[in-house]
ZASEVO-968490 format. One line per 3 residues: number of its first residue (from 1); their letters; for each residue y, z, x of C-alpha. Coordinates in nm, 2 decimals. Layout:
# ZASEVO-968490
NUM) A) Y:Z:X  ...
//
This chain:
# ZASEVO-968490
1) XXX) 0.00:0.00:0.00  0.35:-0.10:0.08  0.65:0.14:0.06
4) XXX) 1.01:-0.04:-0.03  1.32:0.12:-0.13  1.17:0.47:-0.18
7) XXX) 0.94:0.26:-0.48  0.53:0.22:-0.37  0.45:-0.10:-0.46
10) XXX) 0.03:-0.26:-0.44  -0.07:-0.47:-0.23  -0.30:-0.76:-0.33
13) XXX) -0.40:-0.57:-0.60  -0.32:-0.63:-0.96  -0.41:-0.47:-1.28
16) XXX) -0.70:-0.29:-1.03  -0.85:-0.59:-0.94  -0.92:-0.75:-0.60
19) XXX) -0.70:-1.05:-0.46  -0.85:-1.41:-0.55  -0.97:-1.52:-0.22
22) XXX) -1.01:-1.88:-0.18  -1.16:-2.15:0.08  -1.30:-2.08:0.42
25) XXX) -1.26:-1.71:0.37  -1.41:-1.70:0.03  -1.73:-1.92:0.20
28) XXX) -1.74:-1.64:0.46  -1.74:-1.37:0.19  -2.02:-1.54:-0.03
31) XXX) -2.23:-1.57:0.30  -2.17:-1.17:0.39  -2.24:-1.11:0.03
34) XXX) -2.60:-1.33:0.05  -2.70:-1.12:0.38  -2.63:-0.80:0.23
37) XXX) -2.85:-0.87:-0.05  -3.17:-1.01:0.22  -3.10:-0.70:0.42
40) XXX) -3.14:-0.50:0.06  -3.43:-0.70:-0.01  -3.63:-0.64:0.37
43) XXX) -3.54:-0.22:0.28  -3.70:-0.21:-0.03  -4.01:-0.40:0.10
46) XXX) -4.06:-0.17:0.38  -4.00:0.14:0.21  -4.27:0.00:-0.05
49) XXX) -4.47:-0.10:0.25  -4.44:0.25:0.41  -4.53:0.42:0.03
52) XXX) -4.85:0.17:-0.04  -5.01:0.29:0.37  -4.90:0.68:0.32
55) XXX) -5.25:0.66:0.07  -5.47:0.56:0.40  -5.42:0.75:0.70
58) XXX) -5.61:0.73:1.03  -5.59:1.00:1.28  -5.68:0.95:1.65
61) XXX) -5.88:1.25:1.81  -6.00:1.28:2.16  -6.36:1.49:2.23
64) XXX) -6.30:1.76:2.46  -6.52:1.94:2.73  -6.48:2.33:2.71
67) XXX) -6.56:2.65:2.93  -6.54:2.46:3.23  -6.81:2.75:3.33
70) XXX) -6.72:3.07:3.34  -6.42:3.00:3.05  -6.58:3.10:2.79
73) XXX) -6.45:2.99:2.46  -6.08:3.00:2.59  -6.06:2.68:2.86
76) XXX) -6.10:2.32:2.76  -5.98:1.99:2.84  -5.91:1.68:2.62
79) XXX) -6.10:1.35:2.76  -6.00:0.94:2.69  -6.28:0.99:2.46
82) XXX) -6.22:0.92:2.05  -6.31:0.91:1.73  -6.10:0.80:1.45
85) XXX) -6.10:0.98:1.13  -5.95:0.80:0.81  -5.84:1.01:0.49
88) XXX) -5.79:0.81:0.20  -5.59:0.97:-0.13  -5.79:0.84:-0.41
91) XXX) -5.64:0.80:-0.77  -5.87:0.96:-1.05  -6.22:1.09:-0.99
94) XXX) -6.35:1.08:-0.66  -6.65:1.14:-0.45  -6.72:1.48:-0.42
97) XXX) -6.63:1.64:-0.10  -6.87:1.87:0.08  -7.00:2.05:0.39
100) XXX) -6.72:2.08:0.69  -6.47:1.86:0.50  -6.47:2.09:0.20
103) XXX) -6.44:2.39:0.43  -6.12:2.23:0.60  -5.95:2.09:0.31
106) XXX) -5.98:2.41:0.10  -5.82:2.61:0.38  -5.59:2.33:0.48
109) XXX) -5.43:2.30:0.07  -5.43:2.68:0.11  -5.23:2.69:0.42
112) XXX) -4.99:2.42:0.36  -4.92:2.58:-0.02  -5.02:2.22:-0.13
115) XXX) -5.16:2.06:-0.44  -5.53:1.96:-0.43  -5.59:1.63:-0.51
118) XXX) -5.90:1.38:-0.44  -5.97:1.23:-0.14  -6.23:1.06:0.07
121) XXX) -6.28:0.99:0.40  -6.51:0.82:0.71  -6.49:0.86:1.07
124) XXX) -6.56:0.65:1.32  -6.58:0.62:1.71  -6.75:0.74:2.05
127) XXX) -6.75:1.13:2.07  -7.15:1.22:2.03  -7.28:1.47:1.79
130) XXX) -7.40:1.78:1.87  -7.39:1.75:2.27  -7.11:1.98:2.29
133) XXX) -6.77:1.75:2.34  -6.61:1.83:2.06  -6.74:1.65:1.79
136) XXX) -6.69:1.89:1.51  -6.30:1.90:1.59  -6.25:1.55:1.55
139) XXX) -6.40:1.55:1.22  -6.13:1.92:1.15  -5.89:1.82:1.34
142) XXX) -5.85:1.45:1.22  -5.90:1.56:0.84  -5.61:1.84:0.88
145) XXX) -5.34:1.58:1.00  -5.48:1.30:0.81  -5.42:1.57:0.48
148) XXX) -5.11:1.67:0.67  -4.98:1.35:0.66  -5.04:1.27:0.34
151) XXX) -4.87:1.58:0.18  -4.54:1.51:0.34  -4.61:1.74:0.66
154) XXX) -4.55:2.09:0.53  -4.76:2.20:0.87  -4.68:2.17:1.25
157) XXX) -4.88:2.08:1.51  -4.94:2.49:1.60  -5.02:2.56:1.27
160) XXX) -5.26:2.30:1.21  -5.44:2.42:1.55  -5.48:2.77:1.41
163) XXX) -5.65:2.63:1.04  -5.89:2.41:1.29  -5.95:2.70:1.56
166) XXX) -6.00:2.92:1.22  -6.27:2.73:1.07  -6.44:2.66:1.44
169) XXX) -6.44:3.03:1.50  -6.33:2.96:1.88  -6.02:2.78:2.01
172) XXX) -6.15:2.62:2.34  -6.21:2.28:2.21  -5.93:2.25:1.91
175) XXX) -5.68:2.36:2.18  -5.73:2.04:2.40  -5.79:1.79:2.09
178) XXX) -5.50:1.92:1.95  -5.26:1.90:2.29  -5.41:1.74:2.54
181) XXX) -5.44:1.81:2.90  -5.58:2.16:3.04  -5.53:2.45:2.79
184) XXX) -5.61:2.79:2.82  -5.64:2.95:2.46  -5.64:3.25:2.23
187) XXX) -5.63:3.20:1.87  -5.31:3.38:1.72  -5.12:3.32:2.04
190) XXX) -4.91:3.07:2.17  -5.16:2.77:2.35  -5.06:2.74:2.80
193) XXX) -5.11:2.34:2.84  -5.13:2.19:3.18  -5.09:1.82:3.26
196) XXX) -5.42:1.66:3.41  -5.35:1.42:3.71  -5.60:1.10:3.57
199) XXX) -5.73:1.09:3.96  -5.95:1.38:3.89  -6.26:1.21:3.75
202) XXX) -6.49:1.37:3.47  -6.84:1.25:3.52  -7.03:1.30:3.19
205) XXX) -7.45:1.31:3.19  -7.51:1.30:2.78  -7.88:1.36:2.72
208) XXX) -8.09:1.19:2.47  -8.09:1.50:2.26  -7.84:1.72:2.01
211) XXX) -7.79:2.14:2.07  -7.63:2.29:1.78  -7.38:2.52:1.84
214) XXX) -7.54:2.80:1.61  -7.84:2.78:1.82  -7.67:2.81:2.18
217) XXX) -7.51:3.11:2.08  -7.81:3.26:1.92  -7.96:3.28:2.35
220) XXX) -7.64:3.46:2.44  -7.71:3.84:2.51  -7.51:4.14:2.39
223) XXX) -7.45:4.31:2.67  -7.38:4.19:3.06  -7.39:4.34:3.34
226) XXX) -7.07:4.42:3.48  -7.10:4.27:3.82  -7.18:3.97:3.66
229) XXX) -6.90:3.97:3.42  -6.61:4.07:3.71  -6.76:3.77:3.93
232) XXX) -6.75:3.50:3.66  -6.37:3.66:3.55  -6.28:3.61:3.85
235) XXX) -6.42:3.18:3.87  -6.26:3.15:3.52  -5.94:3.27:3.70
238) XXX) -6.00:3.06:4.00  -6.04:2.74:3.77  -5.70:2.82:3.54
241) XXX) -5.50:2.84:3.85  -5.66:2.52:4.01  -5.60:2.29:3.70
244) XXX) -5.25:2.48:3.64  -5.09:2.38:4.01  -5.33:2.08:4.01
247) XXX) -5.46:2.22:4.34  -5.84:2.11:4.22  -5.97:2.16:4.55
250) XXX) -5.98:2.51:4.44  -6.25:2.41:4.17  -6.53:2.40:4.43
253) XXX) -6.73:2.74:4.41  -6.56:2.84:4.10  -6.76:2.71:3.79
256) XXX) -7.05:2.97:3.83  -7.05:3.19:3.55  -7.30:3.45:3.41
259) XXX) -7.19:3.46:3.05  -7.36:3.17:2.93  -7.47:2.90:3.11
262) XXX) -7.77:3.10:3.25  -7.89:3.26:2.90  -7.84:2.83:2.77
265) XXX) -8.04:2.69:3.08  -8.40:2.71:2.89  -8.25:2.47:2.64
268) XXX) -8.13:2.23:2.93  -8.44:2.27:3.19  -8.28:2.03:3.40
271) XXX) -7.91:2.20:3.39  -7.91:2.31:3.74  -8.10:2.04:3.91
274) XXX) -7.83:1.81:3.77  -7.50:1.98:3.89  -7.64:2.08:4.23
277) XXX) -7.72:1.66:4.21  -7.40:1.57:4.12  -7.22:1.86:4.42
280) XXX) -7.44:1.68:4.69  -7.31:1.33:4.59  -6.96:1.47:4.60
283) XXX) -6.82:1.65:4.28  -6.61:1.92:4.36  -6.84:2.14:4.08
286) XXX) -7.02:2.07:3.76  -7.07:2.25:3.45  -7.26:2.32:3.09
289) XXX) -6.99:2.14:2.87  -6.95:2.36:2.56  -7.26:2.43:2.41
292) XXX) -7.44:2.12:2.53  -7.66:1.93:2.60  -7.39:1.76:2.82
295) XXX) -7.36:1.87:3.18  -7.01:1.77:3.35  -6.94:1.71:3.69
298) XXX) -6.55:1.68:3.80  -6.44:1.42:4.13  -6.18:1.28:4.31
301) XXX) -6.41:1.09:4.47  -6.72:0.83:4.42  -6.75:0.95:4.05
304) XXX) -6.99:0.67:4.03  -7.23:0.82:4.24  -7.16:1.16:4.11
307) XXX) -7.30:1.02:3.82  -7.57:0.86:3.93  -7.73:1.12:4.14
310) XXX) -7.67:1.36:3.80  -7.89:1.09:3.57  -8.15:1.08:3.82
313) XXX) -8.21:1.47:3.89  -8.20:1.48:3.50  -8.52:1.29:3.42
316) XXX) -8.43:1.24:3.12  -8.49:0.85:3.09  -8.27:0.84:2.69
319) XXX) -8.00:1.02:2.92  -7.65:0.78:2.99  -7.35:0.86:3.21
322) XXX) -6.96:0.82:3.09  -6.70:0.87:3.36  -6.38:0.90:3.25
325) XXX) -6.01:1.06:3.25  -5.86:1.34:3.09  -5.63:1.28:2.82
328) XXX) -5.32:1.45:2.83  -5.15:1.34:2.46  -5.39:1.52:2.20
331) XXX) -5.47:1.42:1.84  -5.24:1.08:1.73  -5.16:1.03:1.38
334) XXX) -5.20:0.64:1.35  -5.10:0.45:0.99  -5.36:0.18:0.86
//
């Protein structure tokens, strides 16, 4: 607006309309008009796009190797090892929902303060059953953020690692799946995560047959003797510094324990034979991972003949060898 003469006057505008604007700036204006309206268009696609996928999620989770010896349901580390679970909300009646799945989406709908509604879901991928890597988390872990997701992510990352270390009883495995990396963990406390460097090699001897986790703890004893317990304390300790400062040369000598992997042996005759294998052809140590049956050698060097000396002490002739890295990002939520 224009001021004259003490009066304010309009400018361009008349009876509250817009100035009439005509030739090559009203072509220009038609043209800005026509883009608005595609760029409009592309936004309500997407955001119909993004609705229609939020009914199918797929969740990324790596297996895991825990105790590393003498850590006993409180060490773990997450491996470039996945399976991919896929929850998919399902309008009107729906499969029903049992076993482990049930278990963690009653507690999760608890947790989260969330309506219940139907769902179904498959998973996918390369973490074995039963052979102590974690398998059971990826199914818990993947269905929490795949329900997570879904619900608009009332939970956090913590929180959804307590419901999973809840239903698992123990926290050594959800810790890693859920972060990555090394990670030292008590359930109800905040997680200590350590980068991995991917030079240090995890050579993985997977027998031809499945341990449940019920049945390896059912071996473990009540009481130790104290000796026993200070000396593998003391390895556990040895180990969490090693992977903390990445000093892993302080792994050698440290993954002895005596609260579990001796009492588990009789279930894996050929336990011993394989890491003392597996040390001779140049693994810094070697391990029961989790429950079993998998025995774990670590390396920074020749990880390829760490793991074949460990599948030839075995004699187990169903037995195969995976070497790999660890992986330091934890669970993924991925949109299908």
């Amino acid at each position: 607006m224009e001021k004259r003469d003490g009066k304010i006057e309009r400018a361009q505008v008349v009876a509250g309309r817009k100035p009439r604007i005509q030739g090559a700036d009203a072509r220009s204006v038609k043209l800005q008009n026509r883009m608005k309206s595609a760029r409009a268009l592309d936004r309500r696609r997407c955001t119909a796009r993004l609705r229609g996928s939020m009914n199918d999620i797929t969740v990324r989770v790596p297996g895991t190797t825990a105790n590393l010896g003498p850590g006993f349901d409180c060490l773990g580390v997450a491996l470039q090892i996945y399976n991919h679970v896929t929850v998919s909300k399902v309008e009107g009646r729906a499969p029903k929902v049992d076993g482990m799945a049930a278990a963690a989406s009653d507690l999760f709908f608890k947790a989260a303060s969330a309506t219940p509604f139907a769902f179904e879901w498959k998973i996918v991928g390369d973490v074995p059953q039963s052979r102590g890597m974690g398998s059971s988390v990826t199914v818990r872990l993947g269905l929490l953020h795949g329900l997570n997701e879904l619900v608009g992510r009332p939970l956090g990352a913590e929180q959804l690692f307590e419901v999973c270390a809840q239903l698992e009883g123990h926290p050594d495995n959800a810790a890693p799946a859920a972060f990555g990396g090394f990670t030292v963990a008590k359930s109800g406390t905040p997680v200590v995560r350590a980068e991995v460097d991917p030079a240090l090699k995890f050579a993985l001897l997977i027998p031809d047959f499945e341990i449940s986790t019920p049945e390896a703890r059912a071996v473990l004893p009540e009481t130790l003797d104290r000796r026993v317990a200070v000396s593998s304390c003391v390895n556990a300790c040895r180990v969490t510094a090693a992977f903390l400062t990445q000093q892993y040369e302080l792994l050698r000598g440290s993954f002895t324990d005596g609260l579990h992997q001796p009492h588990r042996e009789p279930l894996i005759p050929f336990l011993s034979k394989v890491i003392a294998a597996g040390e001779r052809a140049g693994a810094l140590g070697g391990y029961l991972s989790g429950s079993g049956s998998t025995i774990c050698c670590v390396a920074l060097d020749r990880p390829e003949a760490v793991a074949a000396a460990m599948q030839a002490a075995s004699g187990n002739a169903g037995a195969r060898t995976v070497i790999t890295s660890a992986d330091n990002e934890g669970v993924r939520v991925l949109r299908s």
